[in-house]
N, C-alpha and C positions, 0 to 999 in steps of 0.2 A: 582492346586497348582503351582505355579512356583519357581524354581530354579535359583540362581544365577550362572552365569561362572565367570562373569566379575561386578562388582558393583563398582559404582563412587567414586572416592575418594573426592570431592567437592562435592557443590551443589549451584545452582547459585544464593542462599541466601547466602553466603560467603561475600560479597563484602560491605555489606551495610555502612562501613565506605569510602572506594570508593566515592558510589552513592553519600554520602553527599557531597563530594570533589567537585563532579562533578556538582553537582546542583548548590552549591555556587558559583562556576567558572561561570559555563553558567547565572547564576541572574546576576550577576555581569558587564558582557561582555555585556548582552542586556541590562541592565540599561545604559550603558557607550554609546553602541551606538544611545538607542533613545534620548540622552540627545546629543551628537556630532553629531552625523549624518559620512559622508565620511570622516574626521578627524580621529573618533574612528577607524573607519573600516579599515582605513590605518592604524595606528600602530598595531592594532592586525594581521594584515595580516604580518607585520616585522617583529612580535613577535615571531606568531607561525609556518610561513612558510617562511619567511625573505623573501619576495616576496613585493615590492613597486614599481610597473610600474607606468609609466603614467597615465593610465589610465585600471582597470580591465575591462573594456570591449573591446573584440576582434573587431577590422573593419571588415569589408566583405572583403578589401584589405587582411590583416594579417590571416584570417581567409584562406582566397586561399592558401595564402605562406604557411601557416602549412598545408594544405590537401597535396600539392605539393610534399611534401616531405614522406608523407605516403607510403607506396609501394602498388606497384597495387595489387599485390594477397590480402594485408588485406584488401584494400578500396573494392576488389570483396566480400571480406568475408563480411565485414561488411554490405554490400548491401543485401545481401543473404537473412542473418540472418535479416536484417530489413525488409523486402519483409515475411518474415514467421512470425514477430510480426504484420506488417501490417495485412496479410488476417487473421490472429486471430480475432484480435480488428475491425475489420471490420466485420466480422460474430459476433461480443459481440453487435455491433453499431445496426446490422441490426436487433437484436433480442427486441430489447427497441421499441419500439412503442409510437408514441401520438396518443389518443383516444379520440373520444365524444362521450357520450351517454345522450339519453334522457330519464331517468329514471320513469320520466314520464310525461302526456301529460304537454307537455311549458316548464320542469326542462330539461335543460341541463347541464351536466356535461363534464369535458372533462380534459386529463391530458397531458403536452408538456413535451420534454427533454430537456433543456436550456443547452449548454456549459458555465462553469467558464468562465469568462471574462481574466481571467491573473492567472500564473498559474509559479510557480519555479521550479527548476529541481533542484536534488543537487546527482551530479555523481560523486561518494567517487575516491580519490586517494590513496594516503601515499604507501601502499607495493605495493597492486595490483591495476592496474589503472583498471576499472570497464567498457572498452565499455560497457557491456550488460547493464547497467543501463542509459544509453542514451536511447537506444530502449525501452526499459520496461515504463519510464516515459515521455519524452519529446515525442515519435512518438505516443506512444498511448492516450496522451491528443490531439494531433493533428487529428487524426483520429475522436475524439470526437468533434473535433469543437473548440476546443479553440483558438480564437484568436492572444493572444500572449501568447508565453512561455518563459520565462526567464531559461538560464541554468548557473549551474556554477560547477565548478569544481578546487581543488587546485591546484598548479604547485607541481609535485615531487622533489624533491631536488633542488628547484630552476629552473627546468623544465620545460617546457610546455609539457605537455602530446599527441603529436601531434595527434595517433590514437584517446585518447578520444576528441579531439576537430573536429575530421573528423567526427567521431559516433554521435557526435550532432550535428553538421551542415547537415550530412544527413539527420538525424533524423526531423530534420524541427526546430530546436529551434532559433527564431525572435531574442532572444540578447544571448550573450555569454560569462560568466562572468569568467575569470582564479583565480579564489578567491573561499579559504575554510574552511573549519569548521564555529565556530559558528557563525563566522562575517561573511558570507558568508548568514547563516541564518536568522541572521537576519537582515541582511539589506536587504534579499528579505522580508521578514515577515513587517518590521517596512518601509521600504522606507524612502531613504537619500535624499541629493541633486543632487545624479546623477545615482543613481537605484529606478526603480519605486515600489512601493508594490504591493504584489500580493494577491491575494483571498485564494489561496492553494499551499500548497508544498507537495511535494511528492520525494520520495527516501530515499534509506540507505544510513546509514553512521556509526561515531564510536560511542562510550557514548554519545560526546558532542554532538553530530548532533541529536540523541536521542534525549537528554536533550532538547535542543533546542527550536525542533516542540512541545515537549511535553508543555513546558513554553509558548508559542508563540499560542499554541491552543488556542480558541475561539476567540481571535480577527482575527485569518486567519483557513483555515481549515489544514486537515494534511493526508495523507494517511494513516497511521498506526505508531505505534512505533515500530520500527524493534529491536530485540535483537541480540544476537552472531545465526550464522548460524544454524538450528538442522536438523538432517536425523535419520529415524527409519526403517528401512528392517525389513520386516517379510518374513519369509521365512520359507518351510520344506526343508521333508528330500532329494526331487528332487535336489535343490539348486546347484547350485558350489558355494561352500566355497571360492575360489580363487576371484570369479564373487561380493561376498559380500567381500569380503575382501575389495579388490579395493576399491569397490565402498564407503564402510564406511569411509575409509580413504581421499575419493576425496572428501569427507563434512571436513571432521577433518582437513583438512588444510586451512580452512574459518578463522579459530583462535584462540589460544589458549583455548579460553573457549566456541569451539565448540562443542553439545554434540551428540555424534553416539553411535546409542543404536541399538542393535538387537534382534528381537525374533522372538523364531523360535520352534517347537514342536518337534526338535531334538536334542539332547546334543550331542551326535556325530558331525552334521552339527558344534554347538556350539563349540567346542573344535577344530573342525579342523581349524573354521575362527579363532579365536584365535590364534594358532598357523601361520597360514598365514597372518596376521596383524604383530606377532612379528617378521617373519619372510621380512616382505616389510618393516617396517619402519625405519630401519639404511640406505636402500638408498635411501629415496625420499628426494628432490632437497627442500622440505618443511617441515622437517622434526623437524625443529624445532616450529611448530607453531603444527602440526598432531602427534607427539609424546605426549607432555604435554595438548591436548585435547583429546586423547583417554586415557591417564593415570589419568585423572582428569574428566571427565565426562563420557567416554566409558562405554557401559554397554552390557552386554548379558544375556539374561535371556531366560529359558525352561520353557515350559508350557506345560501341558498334551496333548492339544489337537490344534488344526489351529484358531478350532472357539473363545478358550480362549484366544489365541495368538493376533486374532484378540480383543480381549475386552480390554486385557493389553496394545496393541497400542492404541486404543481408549484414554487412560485412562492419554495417552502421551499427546495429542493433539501436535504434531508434525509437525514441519513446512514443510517438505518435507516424505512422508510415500514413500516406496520404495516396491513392491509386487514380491517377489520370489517364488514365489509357483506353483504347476502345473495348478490351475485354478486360474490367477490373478484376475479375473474379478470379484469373487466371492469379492473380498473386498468392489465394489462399492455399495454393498448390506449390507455387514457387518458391515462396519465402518461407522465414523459419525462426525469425529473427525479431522482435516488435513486440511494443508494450501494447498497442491497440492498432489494427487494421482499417481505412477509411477507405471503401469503396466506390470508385464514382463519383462524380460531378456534383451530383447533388448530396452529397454526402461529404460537409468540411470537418474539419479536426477542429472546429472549434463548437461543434454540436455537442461533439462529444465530452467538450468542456463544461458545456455549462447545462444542456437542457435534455437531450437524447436518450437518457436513462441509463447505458452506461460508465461503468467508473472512472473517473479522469485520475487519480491517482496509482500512477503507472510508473513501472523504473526504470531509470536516469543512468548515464554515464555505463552503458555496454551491458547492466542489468538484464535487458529484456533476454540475452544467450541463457540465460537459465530462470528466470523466474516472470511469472505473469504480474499486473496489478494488485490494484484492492478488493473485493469481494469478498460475500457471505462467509464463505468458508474460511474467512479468515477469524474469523469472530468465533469460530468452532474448534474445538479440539476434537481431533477422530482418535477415540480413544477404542480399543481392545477388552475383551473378555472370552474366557475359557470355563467349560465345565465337563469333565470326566464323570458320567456316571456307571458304567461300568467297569467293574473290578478285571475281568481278562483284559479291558482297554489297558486301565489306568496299569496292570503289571506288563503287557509289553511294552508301553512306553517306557516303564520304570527299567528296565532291562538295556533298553534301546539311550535310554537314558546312563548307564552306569560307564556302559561303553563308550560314548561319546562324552562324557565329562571324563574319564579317567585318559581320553587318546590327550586331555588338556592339564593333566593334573589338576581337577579341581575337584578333589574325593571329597567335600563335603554335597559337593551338585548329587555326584555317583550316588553317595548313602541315601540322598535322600530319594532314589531311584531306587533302592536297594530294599527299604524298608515297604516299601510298597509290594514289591516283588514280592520279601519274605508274606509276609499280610495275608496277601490275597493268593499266592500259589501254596503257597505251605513251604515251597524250598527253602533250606537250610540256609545260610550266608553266614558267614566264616564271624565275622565284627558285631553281630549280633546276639545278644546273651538268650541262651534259652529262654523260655516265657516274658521278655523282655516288651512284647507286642500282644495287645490286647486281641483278642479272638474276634474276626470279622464275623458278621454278621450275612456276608454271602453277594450283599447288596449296599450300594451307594445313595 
């Protein structure tokens, strides 16, 4: 049975007159610029961040001038931290394999990894400017092979964001676009007269960037749709209450409608993190975005036991699961459910954000029941290939083939099973004109 301490005061079905706002905006904006092209894309970029340079793409020249000015200890940080997403995605790379098998005698089969050809980055600004979302998208399609990366990101109050412009040019990103939200999207998605389109985009952003890729899917691909932030701690009675406090609140300042939920198989624990959340939250420096998301989605709930604990998280599917318990490990058994797994005490969800080396771009809103994160492989197409070098292969299959297309009515599949057969066996076939088929040669 589980206990309430703390229960949400929202729920993130609230909004649906929002969402309509926002859909009609973002229709609207991409209509405007596959019909304009670089015209649209300039005045939206006036509109919504009064930003009209010359041109939204950085030179290699402007690009130095802004590292220049970066200071060394972040440009050391940044490197770090990108050297720890590198050897990540490079153990993801090395685990993908192309294979050929010959399944049997002359059928060979065989499967390659292709990199996207051209690929967008889109690294959120507005409050917090997002390095880590350089490293998470633009290095780890690079690590995959992609060709070219297009990045882009908004200027903050008229700003240039110099560290995040450092974060992707280290990161390896080929252009670099100072342009955001939706026009940002899609004129990577649709391609103007002076941004080329790309095959796939990847990265967070707010509603609209949301909205966006979600609109702009199937004519490009997309990473995921990302939602507001989520973190879930399970923990007992071992726990420091002070250790979860923190920690639920370094999610809850992601954004007002982020939600930190806790369970834990103690009410005790439960009542004391409560009391140390009310008692952290009048001084943190964010405490306007983490006070009205713990008071509007915040939850604590008691459950009998650890392993129920664990079924109730499941039941979250939770974008970042946080494990407090004396055997954390025991959850990678348990659970089944989660964008990303945080074991142990010394292990926050907020490493994983920003420095740890794997990818914070993970899915939102019950996501995690069927699909994982951002990673290599996403930047890969597993693509397929076959070759038949034997003639007895290629006519049983063509046989095995006439039968199984015609149990579907689709005799043009059958014939061309058929003409194979006749070819290579010499049997007769009814649809086929005498010397119609050129004389095999024996061999493939």
């Amino acid at each position: 049975m589980v206990k309430y301490i703390k229960s949400p005061t929202s729920t993130t079905d609230d909004n649906t007159q929002r969402a309509a706002t926002v859909r009609s905006t973002v229709e609207g904006v991409i209509a405007d610029i596959k019909e304009r092209g670089d015209e649209a894309v300039r005045e939206y970029s006036e509109k919504f961040d009064s930003w009209t340079p010359e041109s939204f793409r950085l030179s290699d020249e402007k690009i130095a001038e802004i590292i220049a000015t970066v200071p060394q200890q972040v440009l050391d940080d940044i490197r770090e931290v990108q050297q720890n997403v590198r050897n990540f995605a490079q153990h993801q790379l090395e685990s993908l394999h192309d294979f050929e098998v010959e399944t049997q005698p002359g059928v060979f089969l065989g499967q390659k990894n292709i990199p996207v050809s051209a690929v967008g980055t889109y690294i959120p600004g507005g409050r917090y400017p997002l390095l880590a979302s350089a490293h998470m998208t633009i290095l780890t399609a690079k690590v995959a092979g992609v060709p070219r990366v297009a990045a882009a990101t908004p200027p903050i109050r008229g700003e240039i964001p110099a560290a995040t412009v450092a974060a992707m040019s280290l990161a390896g990103a080929d252009e670099i676009y100072l342009l955001g939200g939706v026009q940002a999207i899609a004129a990577l998605g649709l391609g103007t007269e002076t941004i080329g389109k790309v095959d796939l985009i990847a990265g967070p952003g707010n509603a609209f960037v949301a909205e966006a890729k979600r609109q702009l899917f199937g004519s490009i691909g997309i990473d995921l749709l990302a939602g507001p932030t989520e973190t879930l701690i399970v923990a007992d009675e071992q726990a420091d209450p002070f250790v979860v406090a923190v920690d639920l609140l370094s999610q809850a300042e992601h954004g007002p409608d982020s939600p930190a939920v806790l369970v834990t198989n103690s009410e005790e624990l439960g009542n004391a993190v409560s009391q140390h959340i009310d008692e952290l939250l009048p001084g943190m420096p964010t405490r306007d975005f983490a006070e009205v998301a713990w008071r509007d989605y915040g939850q604590i709930l008691v459950t009998d036991t650890i392993d129920e604990a664990y079924e109730v998280a499941d039941s979250f599917a939770s974008e970042h699961v946080q494990i407090l318990t004396s055997k954390p490990r025991a959850a990678l058994e348990a659970m089944h459910n989660f964008g990303a797994l945080f074991l142990g005490e010394g292990t926050g969800v907020s490493y994983g954000d920003k420095v740890i080396g794997t990818n914070h771009t993970l899915p939102t809103k019950g996501a995690a029941r069927y699909t994982g994160g951002l990673w290599v492989g996403k930047f890969l197409k597993t693509v397929t290939y076959q070759e038949v070098t034997s003639t007895e292969a290629s006519a049983n299959l063509g046989a095995l083939l006439g039968r199984a297309a015609r149990a579907e009515s689709f005799e043009g599949h059958a014939r061309s099973g058929d003409v194979r057969v006749a070819k290579y066996t010499g049997a007769p076939i009814d649809w086929i004109p005498e010397g119609a088929l050129t004389a095999s040669a024996g061999t493939l």
